[in-house]
C-alpha positions as CSV (number, residue, x, y, z in Angstrom):
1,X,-18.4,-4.3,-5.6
2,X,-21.1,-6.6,-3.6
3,X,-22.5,-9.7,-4.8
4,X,-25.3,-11.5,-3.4
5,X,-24.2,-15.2,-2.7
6,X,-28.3,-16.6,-3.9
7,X,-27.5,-14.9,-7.1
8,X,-27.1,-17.6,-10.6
9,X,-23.9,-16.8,-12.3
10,X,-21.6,-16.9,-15.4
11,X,-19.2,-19.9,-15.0
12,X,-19.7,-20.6,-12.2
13,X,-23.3,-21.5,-13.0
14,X,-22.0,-23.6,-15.8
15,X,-22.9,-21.7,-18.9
16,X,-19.3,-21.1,-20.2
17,X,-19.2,-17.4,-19.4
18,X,-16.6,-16.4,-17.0
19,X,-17.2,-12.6,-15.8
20,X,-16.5,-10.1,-12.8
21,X,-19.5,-11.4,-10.9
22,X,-18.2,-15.1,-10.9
23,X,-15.2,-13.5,-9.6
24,X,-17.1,-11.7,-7.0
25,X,-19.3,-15.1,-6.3
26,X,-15.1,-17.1,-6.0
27,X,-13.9,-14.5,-3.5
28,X,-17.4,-14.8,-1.5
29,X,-16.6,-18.1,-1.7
30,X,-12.7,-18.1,-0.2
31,X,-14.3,-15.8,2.5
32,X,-17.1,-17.7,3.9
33,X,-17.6,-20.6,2.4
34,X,-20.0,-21.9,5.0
35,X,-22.6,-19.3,3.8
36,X,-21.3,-19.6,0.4
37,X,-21.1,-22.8,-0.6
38,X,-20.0,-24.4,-3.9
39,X,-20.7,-27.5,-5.5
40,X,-18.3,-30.2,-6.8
41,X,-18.4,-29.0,-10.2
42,X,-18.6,-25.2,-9.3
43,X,-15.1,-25.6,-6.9
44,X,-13.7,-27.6,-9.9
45,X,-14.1,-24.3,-12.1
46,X,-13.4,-22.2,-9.4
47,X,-10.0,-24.2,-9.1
48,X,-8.4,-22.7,-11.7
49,X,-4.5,-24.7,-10.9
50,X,-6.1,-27.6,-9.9
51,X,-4.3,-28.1,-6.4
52,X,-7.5,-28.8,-4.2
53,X,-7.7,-25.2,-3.2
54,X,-9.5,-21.5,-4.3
55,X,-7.3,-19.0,-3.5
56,X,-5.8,-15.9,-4.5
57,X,-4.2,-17.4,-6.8
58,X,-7.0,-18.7,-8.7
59,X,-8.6,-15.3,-8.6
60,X,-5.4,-13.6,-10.4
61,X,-5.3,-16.8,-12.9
62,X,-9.1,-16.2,-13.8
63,X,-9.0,-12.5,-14.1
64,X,-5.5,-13.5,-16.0
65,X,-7.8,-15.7,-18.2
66,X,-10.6,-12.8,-18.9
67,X,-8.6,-9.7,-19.7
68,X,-5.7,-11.6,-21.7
69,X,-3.6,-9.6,-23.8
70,X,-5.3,-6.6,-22.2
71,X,-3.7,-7.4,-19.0
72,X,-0.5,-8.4,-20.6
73,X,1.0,-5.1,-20.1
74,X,0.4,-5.1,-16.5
75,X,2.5,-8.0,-15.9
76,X,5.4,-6.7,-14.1
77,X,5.3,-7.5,-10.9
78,X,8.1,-10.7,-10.6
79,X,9.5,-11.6,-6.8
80,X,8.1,-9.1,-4.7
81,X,5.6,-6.9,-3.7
82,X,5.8,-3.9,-2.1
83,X,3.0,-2.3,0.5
84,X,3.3,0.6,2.5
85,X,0.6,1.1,5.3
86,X,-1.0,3.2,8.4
87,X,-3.5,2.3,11.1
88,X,-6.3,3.2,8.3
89,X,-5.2,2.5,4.5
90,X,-2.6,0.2,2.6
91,X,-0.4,1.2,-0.6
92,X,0.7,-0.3,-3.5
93,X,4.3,0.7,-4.8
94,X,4.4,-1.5,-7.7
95,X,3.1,-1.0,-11.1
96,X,1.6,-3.9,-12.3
97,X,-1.0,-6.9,-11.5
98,X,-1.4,-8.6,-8.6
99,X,-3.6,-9.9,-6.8
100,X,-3.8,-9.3,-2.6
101,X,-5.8,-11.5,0.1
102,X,-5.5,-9.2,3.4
103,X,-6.3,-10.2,7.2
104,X,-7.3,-7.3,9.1
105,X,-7.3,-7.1,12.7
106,X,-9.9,-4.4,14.3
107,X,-11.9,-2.9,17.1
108,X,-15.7,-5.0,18.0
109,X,-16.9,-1.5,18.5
110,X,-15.7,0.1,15.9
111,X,-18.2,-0.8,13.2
112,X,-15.3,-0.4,10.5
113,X,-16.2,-0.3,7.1
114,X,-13.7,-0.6,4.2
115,X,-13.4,1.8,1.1
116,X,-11.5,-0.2,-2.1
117,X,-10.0,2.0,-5.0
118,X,-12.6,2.0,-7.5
119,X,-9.9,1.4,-9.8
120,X,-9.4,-2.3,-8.8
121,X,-10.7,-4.8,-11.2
122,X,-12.0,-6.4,-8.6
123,X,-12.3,-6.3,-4.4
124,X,-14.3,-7.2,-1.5
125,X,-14.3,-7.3,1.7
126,X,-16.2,-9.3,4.8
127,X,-16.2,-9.6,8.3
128,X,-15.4,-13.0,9.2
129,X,-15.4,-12.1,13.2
130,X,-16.0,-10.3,16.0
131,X,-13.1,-8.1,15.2
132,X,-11.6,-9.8,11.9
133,X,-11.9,-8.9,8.0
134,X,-10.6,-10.1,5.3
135,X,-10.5,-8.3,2.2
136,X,-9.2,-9.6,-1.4
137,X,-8.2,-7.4,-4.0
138,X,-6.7,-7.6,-7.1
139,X,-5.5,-4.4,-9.4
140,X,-2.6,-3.5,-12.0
141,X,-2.2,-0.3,-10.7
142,X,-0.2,1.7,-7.7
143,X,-1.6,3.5,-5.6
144,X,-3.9,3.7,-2.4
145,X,-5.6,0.6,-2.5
146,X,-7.9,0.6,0.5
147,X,-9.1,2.7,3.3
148,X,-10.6,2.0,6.0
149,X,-13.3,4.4,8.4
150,X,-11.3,3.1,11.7
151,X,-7.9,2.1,12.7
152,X,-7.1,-1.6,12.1
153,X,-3.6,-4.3,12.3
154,X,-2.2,-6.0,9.2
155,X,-2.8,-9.9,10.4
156,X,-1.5,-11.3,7.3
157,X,-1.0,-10.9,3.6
158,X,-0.6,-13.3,0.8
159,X,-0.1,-12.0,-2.6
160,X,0.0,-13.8,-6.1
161,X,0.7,-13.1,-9.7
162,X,0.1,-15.1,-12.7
163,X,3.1,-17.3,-12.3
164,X,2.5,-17.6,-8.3
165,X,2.4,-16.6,-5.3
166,X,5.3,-13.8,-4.2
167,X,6.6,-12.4,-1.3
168,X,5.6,-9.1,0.6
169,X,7.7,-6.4,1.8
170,X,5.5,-4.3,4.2
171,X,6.8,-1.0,5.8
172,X,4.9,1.4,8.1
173,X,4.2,4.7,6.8
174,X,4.8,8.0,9.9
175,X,1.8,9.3,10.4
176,X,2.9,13.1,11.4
177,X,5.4,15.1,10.0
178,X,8.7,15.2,11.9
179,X,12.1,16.2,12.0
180,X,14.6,13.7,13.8
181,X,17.7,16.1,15.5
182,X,21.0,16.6,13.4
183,X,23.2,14.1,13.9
184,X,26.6,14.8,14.0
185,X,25.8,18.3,15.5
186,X,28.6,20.0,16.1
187,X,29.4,18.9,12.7
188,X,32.2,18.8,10.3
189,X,31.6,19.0,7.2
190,X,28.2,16.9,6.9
191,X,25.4,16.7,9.1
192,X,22.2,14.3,8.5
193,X,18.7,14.4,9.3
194,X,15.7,11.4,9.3
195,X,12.6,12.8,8.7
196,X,8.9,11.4,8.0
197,X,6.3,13.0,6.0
198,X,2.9,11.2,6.4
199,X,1.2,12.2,2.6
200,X,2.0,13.2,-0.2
201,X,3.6,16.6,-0.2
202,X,5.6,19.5,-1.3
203,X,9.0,19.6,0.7
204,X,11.3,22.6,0.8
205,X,14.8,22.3,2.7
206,X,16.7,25.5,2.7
207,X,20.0,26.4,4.9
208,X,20.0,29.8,7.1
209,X,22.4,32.0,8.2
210,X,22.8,33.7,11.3
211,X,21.7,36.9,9.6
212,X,18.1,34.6,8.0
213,X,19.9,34.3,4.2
214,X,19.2,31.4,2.3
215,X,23.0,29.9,1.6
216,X,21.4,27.2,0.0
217,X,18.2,25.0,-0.9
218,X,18.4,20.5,0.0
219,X,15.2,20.0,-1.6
220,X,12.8,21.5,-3.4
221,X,10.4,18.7,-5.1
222,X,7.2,16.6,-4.2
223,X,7.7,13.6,-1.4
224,X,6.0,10.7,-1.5
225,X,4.9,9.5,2.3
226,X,7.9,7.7,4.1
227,X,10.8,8.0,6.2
228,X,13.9,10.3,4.5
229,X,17.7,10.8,5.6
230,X,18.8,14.3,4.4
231,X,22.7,14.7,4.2
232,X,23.8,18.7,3.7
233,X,28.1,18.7,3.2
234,X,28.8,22.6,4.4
235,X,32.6,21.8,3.3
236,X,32.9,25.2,1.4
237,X,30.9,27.3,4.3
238,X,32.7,28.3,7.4
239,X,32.2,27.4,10.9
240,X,29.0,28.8,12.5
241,X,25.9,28.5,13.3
242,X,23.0,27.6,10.7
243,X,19.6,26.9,10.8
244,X,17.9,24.4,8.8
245,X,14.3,24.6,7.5
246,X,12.0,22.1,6.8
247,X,8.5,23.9,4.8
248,X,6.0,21.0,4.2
249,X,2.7,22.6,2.9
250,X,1.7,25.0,6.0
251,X,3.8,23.2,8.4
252,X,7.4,24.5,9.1
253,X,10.1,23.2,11.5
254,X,13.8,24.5,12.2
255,X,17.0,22.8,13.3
256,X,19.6,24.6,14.4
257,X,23.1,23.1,13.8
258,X,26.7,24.2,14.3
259,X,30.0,23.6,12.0
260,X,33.4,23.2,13.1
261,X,36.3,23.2,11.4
């Protein structure tokens, strides 16, 4: 969504109406608000909790304040928030509203531009530096929330709900598909593997005999991108060797592992 800062507006211009381009014209404002200025009774709208500042928080209580019992069902987000990122997009694991104010770190030379889920009620994004954006988004639903056309570092994140702001728990996503080695390995009778898958994928974990039989299948099921532990208990096979074989889409990888009893 874009807004241009010279434009009148709903609310925020005073006429009662409060609407997705006031929001648009508050988050300009939080941005830059040396280009975007607002007067004393614009911030006092704008303000929506009173406490001297426009934040995220206002943003979520507005949009809070527009959508009302349409938004009710979104509220489920309580203590913590839950983001999972790479060098080039960020991901929301919780279901439910929230509203997100990120600091992006980036190349000069780049020329990064920044792609918003187009199901967010609302987001933006702006260059505030050389090498700095800042992007504010707020959505009720999980998901890829924004990608970006060049590699960039998470600076900072602030999120906020209804009832305030919470906290952030931010993990790193792999970004290839691996296979850590077996550990114990010789083994006896369970042997464990880490292993990352960097999308979205169909994973299929299957045991091997010396002879190439299938004794037995780990997983067989859709992934979501993260970092696994995968724990096979060969208590009823004897000792040997066995291969185990990791099929994600067209990639395949083998470990070979020995049990001893």
């Amino acid at each position: 969504m874009f807004f241009n800062p010279n434009e009148k507006i709903g609310k925020v211009k005073y006429n009662g109406v409060l609407n997705v381009i006031d929001l648009l014209a508050i988050i300009w404002h939080i941005v830059d608000p040396d280009n975007n200025p607002f007067d004393s009774q614009q911030f006092g709208i704008a303000d929506s909790n009173q406490d001297g500042i426009i934040d995220i928080l206002d943003i979520v209580n507005l949009i809070n304040d527009i959508l009302g019992d349409d938004l009710a069902r979104s509220l489920t987000v309580k203590d913590q928030v839950n983001l999972k990122y790479t060098s080039y997009s960020i991901i929301l694991e919780n279901d439910g509203f929230i509203g997100l104010d990120l600091t992006l770190e980036h190349s000069v030379d780049d020329n990064i531009s920044f792609d918003i889920n187009q199901e967010s009620i609302v987001g933006e994004c702006k260059t505030v530096a050389e090498s700095i954006s800042r992007c504010i988004i707020a959505t009720d639903q999980s998901g890829e929330i924004i990608r970006a056309s060049a590699a960039f570092k998470i600076l900072e994140i602030k999120a906020a709900i209804p009832e305030g702001y919470v906290e952030v728990n931010l993990s790193e996503l792999p970004i290839e598909f691996s296979i850590g080695k077996a550990y114990p390995n010789p083994f006896n009778p369970i042997v464990q593997f880490d292993y990352s898958i960097p999308i979205k994928s169909d994973l299929l974990i299957q045991v091997y005999d010396l002879n190439g039989k299938v004794i037995t299948t780990l997983a067989n099921d859709v992934k979501n991108p993260g970092n696994y532990t995968m724990a096979w208990n060969a208590d009823r096979y004897s000792s040997g060797v066995y291969f185990i074989k990791f099929a994600m889409n067209n990639s395949v990888k083998t470990q070979k592992v020995m049990l001893l009893k």
